[in-house]
KEZA-937015 format. One line per field, with one value per residue (C-alpha): chain; residue number from 0; y, z, x; residue in one letter. Coordinates in nm, 2 decimals. Each point is the difference from the previous one (the first is absolute). Last residue first. Example, Ala and Ser with C-alpha at 12.3 -4.5 7.8 and 13.67 -1.06 7.14 Angstrom:
<atoms>
chain = A; A
resi = 1; 0
v = -0.11; -0.34
w = 0.71; 0.07
u = 1.37; -0.14
resn = S; A
</atoms>
This chain:
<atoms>
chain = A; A; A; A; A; A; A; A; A; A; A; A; A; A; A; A; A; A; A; A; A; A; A; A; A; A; A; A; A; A; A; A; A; A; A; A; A; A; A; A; A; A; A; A; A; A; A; A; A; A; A; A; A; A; A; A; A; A; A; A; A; A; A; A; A; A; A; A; A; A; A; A; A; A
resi = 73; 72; 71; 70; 69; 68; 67; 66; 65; 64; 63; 62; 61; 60; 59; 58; 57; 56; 55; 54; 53; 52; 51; 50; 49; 48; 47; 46; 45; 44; 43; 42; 41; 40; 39; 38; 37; 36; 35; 34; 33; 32; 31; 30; 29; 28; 27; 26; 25; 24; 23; 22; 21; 20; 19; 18; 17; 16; 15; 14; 13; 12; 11; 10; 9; 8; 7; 6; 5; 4; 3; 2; 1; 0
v = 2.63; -0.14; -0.28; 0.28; 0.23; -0.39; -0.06; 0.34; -0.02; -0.31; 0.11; 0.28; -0.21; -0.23; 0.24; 0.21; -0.33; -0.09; 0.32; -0.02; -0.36; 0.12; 0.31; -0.23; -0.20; 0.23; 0.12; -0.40; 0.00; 0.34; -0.09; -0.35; 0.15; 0.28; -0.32; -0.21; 0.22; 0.16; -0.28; -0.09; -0.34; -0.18; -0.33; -0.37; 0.02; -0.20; 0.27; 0.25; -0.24; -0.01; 0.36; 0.03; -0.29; 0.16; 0.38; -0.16; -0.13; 0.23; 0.19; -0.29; 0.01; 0.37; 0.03; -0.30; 0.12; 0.33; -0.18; -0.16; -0.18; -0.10; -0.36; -0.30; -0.23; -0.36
w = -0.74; -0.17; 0.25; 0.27; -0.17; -0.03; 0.38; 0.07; -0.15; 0.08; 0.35; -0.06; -0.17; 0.32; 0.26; -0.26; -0.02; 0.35; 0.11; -0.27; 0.16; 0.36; -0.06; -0.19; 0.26; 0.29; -0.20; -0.02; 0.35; 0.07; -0.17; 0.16; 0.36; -0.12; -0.14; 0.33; 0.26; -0.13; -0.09; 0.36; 0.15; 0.25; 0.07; -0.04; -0.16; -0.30; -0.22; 0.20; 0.04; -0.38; -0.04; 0.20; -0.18; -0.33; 0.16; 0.13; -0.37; -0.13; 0.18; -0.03; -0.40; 0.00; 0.24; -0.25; -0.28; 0.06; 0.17; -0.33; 0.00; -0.32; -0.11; -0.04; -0.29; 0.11
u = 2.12; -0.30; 0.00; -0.03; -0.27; -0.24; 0.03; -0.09; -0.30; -0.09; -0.03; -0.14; -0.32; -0.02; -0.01; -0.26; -0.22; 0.02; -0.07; -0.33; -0.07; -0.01; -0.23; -0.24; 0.00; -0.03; -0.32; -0.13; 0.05; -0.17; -0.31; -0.02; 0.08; -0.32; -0.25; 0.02; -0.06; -0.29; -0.15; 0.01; 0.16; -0.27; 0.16; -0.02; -0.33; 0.12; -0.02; 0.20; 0.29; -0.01; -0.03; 0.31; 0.17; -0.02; 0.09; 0.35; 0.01; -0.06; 0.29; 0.25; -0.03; 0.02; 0.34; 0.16; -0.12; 0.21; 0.28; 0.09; 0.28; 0.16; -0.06; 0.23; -0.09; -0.12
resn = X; X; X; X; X; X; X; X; X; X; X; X; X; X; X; X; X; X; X; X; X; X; X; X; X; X; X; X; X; X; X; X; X; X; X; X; X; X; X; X; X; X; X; X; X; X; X; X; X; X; X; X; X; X; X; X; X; X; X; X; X; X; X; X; X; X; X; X; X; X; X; X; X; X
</atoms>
């Protein structure tokens, strides 16, 4: 199997829904009382930190082969 860069972005967002997944689960079965209200802003503001994650990610990423393309061209 091919090795894979890390993604911290998916990563965040993946654990967030699925946080909010078991949550409304738990709610289903009656095993607790979780509000809507609850639920639907932490899944918001994963998916935000996210997106925030995978575009520092992206610019880490992109400087670094940046650089590493101006010193083989030296």
């Amino acid at each position: 199997m091919r090795r894979h860069e890390f993604q911290p972005g998916r990563l965040v967002a993946g654990v967030v829904l699925l946080v909010a997944g078991l949550l409304y689960l738990l709610d289903a079965t009656g095993e607790s009382d979780v509000p809507w209200w609850l639920v639907v802003p932490m899944a918001v503001g994963g998916l935000s930190l996210a997106a925030v994650l995978g575009l520092i990610t992206y610019a880490v990423r992109r400087d670094r082969r940046a650089r590493s393309s101006e010193s083989s061209d030296q």
